[in-house]
C-alpha positions in Angstrom: -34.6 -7.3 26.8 -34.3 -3.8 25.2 -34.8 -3.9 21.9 -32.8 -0.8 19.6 -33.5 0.0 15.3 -30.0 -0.2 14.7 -26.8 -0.9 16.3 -23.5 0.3 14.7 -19.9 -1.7 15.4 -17.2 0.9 15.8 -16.6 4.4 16.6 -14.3 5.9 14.2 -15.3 8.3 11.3 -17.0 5.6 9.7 -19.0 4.9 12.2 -20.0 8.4 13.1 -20.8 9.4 10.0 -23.4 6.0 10.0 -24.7 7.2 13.4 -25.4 11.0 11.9 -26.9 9.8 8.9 -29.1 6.5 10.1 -30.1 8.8 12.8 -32.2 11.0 10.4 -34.6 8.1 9.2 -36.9 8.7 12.1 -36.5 5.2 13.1 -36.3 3.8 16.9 -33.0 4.4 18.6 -29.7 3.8 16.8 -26.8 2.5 19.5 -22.9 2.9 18.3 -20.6 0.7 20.5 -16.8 1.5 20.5 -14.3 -0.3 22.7 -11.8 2.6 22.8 -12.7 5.2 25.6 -13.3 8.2 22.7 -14.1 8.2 19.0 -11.8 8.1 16.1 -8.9 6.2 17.7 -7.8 3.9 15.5 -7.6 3.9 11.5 -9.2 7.4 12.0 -6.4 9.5 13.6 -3.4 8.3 12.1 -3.7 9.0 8.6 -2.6 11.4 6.7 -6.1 13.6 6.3 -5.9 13.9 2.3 -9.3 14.3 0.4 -8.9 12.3 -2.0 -9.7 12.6 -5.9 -10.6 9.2 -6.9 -7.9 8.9 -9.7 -6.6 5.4 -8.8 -9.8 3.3 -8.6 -11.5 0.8 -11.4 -14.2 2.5 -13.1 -17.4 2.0 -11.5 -15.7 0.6 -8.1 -17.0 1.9 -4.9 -13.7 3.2 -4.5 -14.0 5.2 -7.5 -17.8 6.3 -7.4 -17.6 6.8 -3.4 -14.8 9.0 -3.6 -15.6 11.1 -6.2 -19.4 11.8 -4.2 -17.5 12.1 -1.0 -15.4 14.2 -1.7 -18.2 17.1 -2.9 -20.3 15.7 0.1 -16.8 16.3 2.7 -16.4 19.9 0.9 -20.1 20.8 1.2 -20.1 19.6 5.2 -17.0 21.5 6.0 -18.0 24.9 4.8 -21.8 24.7 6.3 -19.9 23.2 9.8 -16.8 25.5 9.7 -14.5 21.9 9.5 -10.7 23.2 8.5 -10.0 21.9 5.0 -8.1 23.7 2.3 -7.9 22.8 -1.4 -3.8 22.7 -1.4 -4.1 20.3 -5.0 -2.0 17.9 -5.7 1.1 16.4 -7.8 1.3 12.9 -9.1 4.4 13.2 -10.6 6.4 10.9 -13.5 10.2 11.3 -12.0 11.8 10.3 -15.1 10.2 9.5 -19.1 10.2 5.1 -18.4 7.0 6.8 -16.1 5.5 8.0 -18.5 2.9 5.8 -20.0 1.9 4.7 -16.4 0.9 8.7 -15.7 -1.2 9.1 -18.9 -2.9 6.2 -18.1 -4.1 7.3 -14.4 -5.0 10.6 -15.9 -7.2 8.8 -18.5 -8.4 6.7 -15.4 -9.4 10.1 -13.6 -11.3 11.4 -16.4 -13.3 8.1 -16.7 -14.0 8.4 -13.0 -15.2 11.7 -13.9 -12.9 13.4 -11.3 -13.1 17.2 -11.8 -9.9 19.1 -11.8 -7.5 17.1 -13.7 -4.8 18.8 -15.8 -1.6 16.9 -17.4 1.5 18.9 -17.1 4.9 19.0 -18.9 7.9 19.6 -17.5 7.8 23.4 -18.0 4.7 23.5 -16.6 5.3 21.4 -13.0 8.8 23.5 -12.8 6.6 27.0 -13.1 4.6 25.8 -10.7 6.8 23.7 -8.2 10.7 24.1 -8.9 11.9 22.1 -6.9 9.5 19.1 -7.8 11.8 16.6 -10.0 9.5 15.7 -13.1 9.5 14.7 -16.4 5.6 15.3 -16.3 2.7 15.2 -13.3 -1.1 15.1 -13.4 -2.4 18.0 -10.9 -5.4 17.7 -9.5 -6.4 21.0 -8.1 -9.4 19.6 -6.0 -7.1 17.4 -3.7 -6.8 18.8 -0.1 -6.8 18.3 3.9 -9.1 18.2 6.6 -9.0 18.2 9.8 -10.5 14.7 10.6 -10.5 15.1 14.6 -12.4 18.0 14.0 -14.9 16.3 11.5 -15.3 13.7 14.0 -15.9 16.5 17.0 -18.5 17.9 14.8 -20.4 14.5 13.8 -20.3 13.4 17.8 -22.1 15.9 18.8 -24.3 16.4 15.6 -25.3 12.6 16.8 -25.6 13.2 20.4 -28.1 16.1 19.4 -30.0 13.6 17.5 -30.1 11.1 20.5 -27.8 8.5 19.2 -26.6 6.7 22.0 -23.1 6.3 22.0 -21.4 3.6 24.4 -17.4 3.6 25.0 -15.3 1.0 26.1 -18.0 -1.8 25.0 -16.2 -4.4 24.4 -18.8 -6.5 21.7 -18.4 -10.5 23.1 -21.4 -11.8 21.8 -23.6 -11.5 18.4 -26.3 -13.7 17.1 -29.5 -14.1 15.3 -32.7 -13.8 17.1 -36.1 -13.3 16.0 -36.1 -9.6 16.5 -33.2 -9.4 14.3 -29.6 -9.9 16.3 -28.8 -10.4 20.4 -25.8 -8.3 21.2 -23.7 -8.5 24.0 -20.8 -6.8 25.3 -18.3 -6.7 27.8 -18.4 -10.4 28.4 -22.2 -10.1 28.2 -22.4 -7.9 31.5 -25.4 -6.1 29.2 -27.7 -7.9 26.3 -30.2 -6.2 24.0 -31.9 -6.5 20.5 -31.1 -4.6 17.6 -33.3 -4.9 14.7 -30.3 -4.3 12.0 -26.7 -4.6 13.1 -24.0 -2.4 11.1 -20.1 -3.9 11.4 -17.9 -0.5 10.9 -15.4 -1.7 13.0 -12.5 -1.0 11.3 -9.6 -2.7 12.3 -11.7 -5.4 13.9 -14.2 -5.6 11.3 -12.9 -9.2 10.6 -13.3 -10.2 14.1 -17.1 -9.6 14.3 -18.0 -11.5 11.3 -16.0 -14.6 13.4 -18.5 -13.8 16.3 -21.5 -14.7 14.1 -19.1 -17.8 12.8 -18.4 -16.8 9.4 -15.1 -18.4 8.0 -13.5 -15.1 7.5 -10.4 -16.9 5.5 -13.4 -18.6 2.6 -15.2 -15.2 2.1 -12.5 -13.6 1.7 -12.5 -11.0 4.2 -10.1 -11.6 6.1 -7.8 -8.2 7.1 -3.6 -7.5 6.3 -2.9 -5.2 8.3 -0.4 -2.8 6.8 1.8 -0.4 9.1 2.9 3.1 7.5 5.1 5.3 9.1 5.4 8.8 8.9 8.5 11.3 9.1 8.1 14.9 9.7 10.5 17.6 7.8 11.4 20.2 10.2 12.6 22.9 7.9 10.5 25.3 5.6 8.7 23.3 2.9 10.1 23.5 -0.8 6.3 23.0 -1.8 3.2 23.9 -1.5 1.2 21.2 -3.0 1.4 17.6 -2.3 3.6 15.6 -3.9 2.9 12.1 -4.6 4.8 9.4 -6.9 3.5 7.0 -8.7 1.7 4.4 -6.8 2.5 1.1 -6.5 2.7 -1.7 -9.3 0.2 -3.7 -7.3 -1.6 -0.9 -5.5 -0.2 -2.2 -2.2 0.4 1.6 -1.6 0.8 5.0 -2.9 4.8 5.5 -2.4 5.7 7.7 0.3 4.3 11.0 -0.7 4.8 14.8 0.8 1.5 16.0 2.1 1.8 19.6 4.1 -0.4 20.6 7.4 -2.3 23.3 8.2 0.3 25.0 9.8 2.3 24.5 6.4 4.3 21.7 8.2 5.8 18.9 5.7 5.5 15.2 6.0 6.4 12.4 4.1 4.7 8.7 4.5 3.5 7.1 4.5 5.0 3.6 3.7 4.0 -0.2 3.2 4.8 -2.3 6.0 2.8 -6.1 6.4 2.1 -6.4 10.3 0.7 -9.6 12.4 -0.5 -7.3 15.3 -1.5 -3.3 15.5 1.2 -1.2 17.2 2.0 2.6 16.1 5.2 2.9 17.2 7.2 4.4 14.8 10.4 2.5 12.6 13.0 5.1 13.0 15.2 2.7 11.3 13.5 3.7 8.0 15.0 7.1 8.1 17.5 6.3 5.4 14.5 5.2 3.6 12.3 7.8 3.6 15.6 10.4 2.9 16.0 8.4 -0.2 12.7 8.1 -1.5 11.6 11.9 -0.3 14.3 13.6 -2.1 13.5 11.7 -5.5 10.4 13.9 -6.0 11.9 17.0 -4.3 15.1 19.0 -4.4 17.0 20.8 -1.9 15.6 19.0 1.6 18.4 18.5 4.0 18.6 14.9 5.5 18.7 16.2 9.0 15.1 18.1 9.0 13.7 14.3 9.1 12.5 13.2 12.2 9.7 10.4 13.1 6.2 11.9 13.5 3.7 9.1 13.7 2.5 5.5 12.2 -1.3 4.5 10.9 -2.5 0.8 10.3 -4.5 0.3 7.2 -7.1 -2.7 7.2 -6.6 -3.6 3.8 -8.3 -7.0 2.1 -5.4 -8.1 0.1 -1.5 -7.9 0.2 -1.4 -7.0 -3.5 -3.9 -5.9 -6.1 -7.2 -4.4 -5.9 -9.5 -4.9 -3.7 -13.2 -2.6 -3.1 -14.5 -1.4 -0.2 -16.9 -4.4 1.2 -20.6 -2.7 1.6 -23.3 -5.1 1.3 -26.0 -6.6 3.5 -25.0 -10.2 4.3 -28.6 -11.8 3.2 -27.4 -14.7 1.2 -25.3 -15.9 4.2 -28.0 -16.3 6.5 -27.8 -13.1 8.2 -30.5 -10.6 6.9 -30.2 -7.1 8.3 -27.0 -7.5 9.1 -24.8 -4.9 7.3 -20.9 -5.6 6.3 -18.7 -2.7 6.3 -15.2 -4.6 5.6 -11.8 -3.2 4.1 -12.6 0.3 4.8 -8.6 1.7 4.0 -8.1 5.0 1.6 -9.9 6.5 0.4 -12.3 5.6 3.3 -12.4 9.3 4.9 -12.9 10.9 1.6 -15.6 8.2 0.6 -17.3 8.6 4.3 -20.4 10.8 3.8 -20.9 8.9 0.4 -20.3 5.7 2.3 -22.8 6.6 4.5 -25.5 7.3 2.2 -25.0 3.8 0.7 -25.2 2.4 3.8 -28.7 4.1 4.1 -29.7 2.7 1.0 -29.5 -0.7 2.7 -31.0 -0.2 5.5 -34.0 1.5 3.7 -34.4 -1.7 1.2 -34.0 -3.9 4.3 -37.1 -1.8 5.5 -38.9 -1.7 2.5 
């Protein structure tokens, strides 16, 4: 049976940005399976391709800490690889002074995450610099921006395939197990078996569904996925801004509100918004127009009610309904399955975080190794 270093679950940036970085240990080979028939075609691609700053995130969280590195690490890889990205900045704004508190407090939270930046503004202020942005106040944090993910993704495939990774589509994983040379893997209803010294679950929307292969009660450990549905409407009419506008997030940091975030063709869209779904399906809810009219034109003034039209939807694999959860990253040892690393809950700020992620995901492997 063919025996592999390291075997990664799951194509999407994530998983890529695994492959690129595992790849440079000098190990044996390292083997990504993805069930889709390309890269990046799940979580990855419908999003809305914001770097991040790490302002919402407990202190010390891997949300917080892997943000903030990620987000130097995604600037630094886009200028030496000629990725689109563009520092637009960003509002998070306080629509009216009951907001208030809540605003100061994230700000605070930003500078205790150490995200660089920051700047609270008054009224005055957010009207010089976006006048049609209704706000009583609004943190700005000029090193927000967008990416071009599918191009990121396009640039890590084939930085991989020059580093030999060998990258199977449409494998479908059906079977995972301890052996002694570290884990039997399977796939497409076993049609092909190897070894794989260290197994890596970056699976995504799935991730869940591989730790019930190796017969781990999913529901106990608490990793079982909600997925969460956000849809996305597109303004077609010139943009009243030229940051991106985001409200307050959510109480319970279900979600961030339906926020304005801009292309870069200077193209406006707002999502996107918190929908609890039993099954993934991207089809857009065009009954939520109303909705997104409503909430949209709280934050900015002037946008006409016909420019909206449905653009896309994204499914977030999120490890709770409500409140905070971090990003699972940890080597799965005290279960009884050494080498055997646990990628689970990977939602935002998961492609800002994903060169950091990466590099902690090295870490692992290199103490496994030790």
């Amino acid at each position: 049976m063919h025996q592999v270093a390291i075997t990664i679950i799951g194509g999407g940036v994530v998983g890529l940005a695994l492959a690129y970085e595992l790849s440079d240990m000098g190990k044996a080979q390292v083997v990504l399976l993805e069930k889709n028939e390309k890269f990046g075609q799940e979580v990855s691609s419908h999003n809305s391709e914001v770097i991040h700053c790490g302002i919402y995130y407990p202190k010390d969280s891997l949300k917080a800490r892997l943000c903030v590195e990620g987000r130097r690490l995604l600037y630094d890889f886009s200028d030496r690889y000629a990725i689109p990205c563009r520092k637009l900045g960003k509002f998070i704004v306080a629509s009216h002074g009951e907001e208030l508190p809540r605003l100061r407090s994230f700000y605070e939270k930003g500078l205790e995450n150490e995200v660089e930046g920051l700047s609270f503004l008054d009224a005055r202020q957010c009207r010089h610099l976006e006048p049609c942005v209704n706000a009583e106040a609004a943190i700005l944090s000029a090193e927000t921006g967008i990416i071009d993910s599918h191009v990121l993704m396009k640039r890590l495939y084939h930085l991989c395939r020059n580093r030999h990774v060998i990258m199977v589509f449409k494998a479908f994983l059906s079977h995972l197990e301890t052996c002694n040379e570290g884990y039997s893997v399977g796939v497409n209803d076993d049609s092909y078996r190897f070894r794989s010294r260290i197994v890596i679950n970056a699976s995504g929307l799935g991730s869940d569904a591989v730790l019930s292969l190796l017969g781990l009660n999913i529901d106990e450990l608490g990793y079982k996925l909600v997925f969460v549905k956000g849809n996305y409407f597109a303004y077609h009419g010139q943009s009243p801004v030229s940051r991106l506008i985001y409200p307050l997030p959510h109480h319970d940091l279900k979600g961030l509100g339906v926020h304005a975030t801009l292309d870069f063709g200077g193209r406006l869209r707002f999502g996107p918004d918190t929908e609890f779904i039993e099954s993934v399906n991207y089809d857009v809810n065009i009954q939520k127009k109303p909705e997104f009219i409503e909430s949209a034109s709280k934050m900015i003034r002037g946008l006409d009610p016909h420019a909206f039209e449905p653009d896309m939807a994204g499914v977030r694999p999120k490890l709770a309904a409500s409140g905070f959860r971090d990003f699972v990253i940890k080597c799965e040892r005290d279960k009884g399955f050494p080498n055997f690393i646990n990628l689970v809950g990977i939602e935002s700020p998961g492609l800002t975080s994903v060169l950091a992620i990466a590099k902690e995901v090295k870490k692992i492997v290199n103490q496994i190794e030790a």
